[in-house]
N, C-alpha and C positions, 0 to 999 in steps of 0.2 A: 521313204520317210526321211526328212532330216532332220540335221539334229539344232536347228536354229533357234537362239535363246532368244526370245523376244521382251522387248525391255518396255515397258508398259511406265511411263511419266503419268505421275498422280499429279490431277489438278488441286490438290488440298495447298488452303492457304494458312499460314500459321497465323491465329492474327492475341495480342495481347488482349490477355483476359486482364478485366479491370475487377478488384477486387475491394470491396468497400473497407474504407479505413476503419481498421478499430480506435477508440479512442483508450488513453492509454493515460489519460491524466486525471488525477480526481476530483471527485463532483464538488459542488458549492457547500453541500451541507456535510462531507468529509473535510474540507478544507478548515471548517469553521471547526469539529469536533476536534480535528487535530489542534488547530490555535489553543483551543483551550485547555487542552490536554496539555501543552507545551508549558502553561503558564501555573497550571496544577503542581508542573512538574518540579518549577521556579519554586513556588511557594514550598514544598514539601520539603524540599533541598534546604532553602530557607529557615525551616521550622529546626531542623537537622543541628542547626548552630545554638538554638536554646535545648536541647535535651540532656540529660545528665548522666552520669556513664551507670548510672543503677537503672536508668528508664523508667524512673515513678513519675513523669510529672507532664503534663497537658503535653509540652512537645514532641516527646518518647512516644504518646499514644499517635497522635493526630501523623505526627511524618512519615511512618510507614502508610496509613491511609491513604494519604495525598500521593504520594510517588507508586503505589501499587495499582491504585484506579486511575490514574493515570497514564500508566501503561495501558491498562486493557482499552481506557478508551482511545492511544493512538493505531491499535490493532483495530476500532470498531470503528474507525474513522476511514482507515485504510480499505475497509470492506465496504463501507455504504455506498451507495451509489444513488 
Protein backbone atom coordinates (compact mmCIF):
# COMPACT_ATOMS: atom_id res chain seq x y z
CA UNK A 1 0.00 0.00 0.00
CA UNK A 2 1.26 3.51 -0.24
CA UNK A 3 0.64 6.16 1.05
CA UNK A 4 0.19 8.56 -2.22
CA UNK A 5 -2.20 11.71 -1.71
CA UNK A 6 -3.65 12.12 -4.98
CA UNK A 7 -4.76 15.62 -5.77
CA UNK A 8 -7.76 15.58 -7.91
CA UNK A 9 -8.19 19.40 -9.92
CA UNK A 10 -11.88 20.33 -10.09
CA UNK A 11 -12.99 21.35 -13.47
CA UNK A 12 -15.72 23.76 -11.77
CA UNK A 13 -15.77 27.15 -13.35
CA UNK A 14 -16.65 30.28 -11.18
CA UNK A 15 -18.68 32.18 -13.39
CA UNK A 16 -20.55 35.74 -12.05
CA UNK A 17 -24.07 35.36 -11.26
CA UNK A 18 -25.94 38.37 -12.63
CA UNK A 19 -28.54 39.34 -10.25
CA UNK A 20 -31.50 41.63 -11.32
CA UNK A 21 -31.33 45.16 -10.08
CA UNK A 22 -33.77 46.18 -7.56
CA UNK A 23 -35.09 49.52 -8.25
CA UNK A 24 -34.56 51.65 -5.46
CA UNK A 25 -36.17 55.07 -6.45
CA UNK A 26 -39.72 55.95 -6.07
CA UNK A 27 -42.67 55.50 -8.31
CA UNK A 28 -44.42 58.33 -10.20
CA UNK A 29 -47.38 58.34 -8.22
CA UNK A 30 -45.10 58.38 -4.70
CA UNK A 31 -43.32 61.26 -6.21
CA UNK A 32 -46.48 63.18 -6.87
CA UNK A 33 -47.95 62.39 -3.16
CA UNK A 34 -44.88 63.41 -1.74
CA UNK A 35 -44.82 67.05 -3.83
CA UNK A 36 -48.00 67.55 -2.32
CA UNK A 37 -47.34 66.81 0.87
CA UNK A 38 -44.41 69.05 0.77
CA UNK A 39 -46.57 71.92 -0.27
CA UNK A 40 -49.24 70.95 2.59
CA UNK A 41 -46.33 71.24 4.58
CA UNK A 42 -45.62 75.10 3.28
CA UNK A 43 -49.02 76.04 3.80
CA UNK A 44 -49.54 74.63 7.29
CA UNK A 45 -46.16 76.30 8.42
CA UNK A 46 -47.73 79.29 6.73
CA UNK A 47 -51.05 79.26 8.63
CA UNK A 48 -48.56 79.04 11.82
CA UNK A 49 -47.82 82.91 11.38
CA UNK A 50 -51.81 83.83 11.79
CA UNK A 51 -52.58 81.91 14.98
CA UNK A 52 -52.76 83.46 18.41
CA UNK A 53 -51.12 82.30 21.41
CA UNK A 54 -54.70 81.26 23.10
CA UNK A 55 -55.45 79.01 19.66
CA UNK A 56 -59.14 80.10 19.30
CA UNK A 57 -59.08 81.21 15.80
CA UNK A 58 -59.37 79.36 12.08
CA UNK A 59 -55.34 79.28 12.07
CA UNK A 60 -54.87 77.54 15.62
CA UNK A 61 -57.32 74.91 14.27
CA UNK A 62 -56.42 74.36 10.57
CA UNK A 63 -52.22 74.38 11.11
CA UNK A 64 -51.88 71.48 13.18
CA UNK A 65 -54.20 69.67 10.39
CA UNK A 66 -52.15 70.77 7.43
CA UNK A 67 -48.64 69.75 8.91
CA UNK A 68 -49.98 66.54 10.64
CA UNK A 69 -51.46 64.88 7.39
CA UNK A 70 -49.01 66.02 5.86
CA UNK A 71 -46.54 64.00 7.39
CA UNK A 72 -48.52 60.84 7.20
CA UNK A 73 -49.01 61.48 3.56
CA UNK A 74 -44.90 61.76 2.95
CA UNK A 75 -44.63 58.32 4.80
CA UNK A 76 -47.73 57.05 2.25
CA UNK A 77 -45.90 58.38 -0.38
CA UNK A 78 -42.66 56.77 0.51
CA UNK A 79 -44.60 53.35 0.54
CA UNK A 80 -46.63 53.33 -2.57
CA UNK A 81 -45.33 51.96 -5.40
Amino acid sequence: MSNKKTSKKSNVKFEKQILPQQESSLSKNGKIIISLSIIGLIVGFFLLKFTNPEGSNWASILSPIFIITSYIFIAVGIIVK
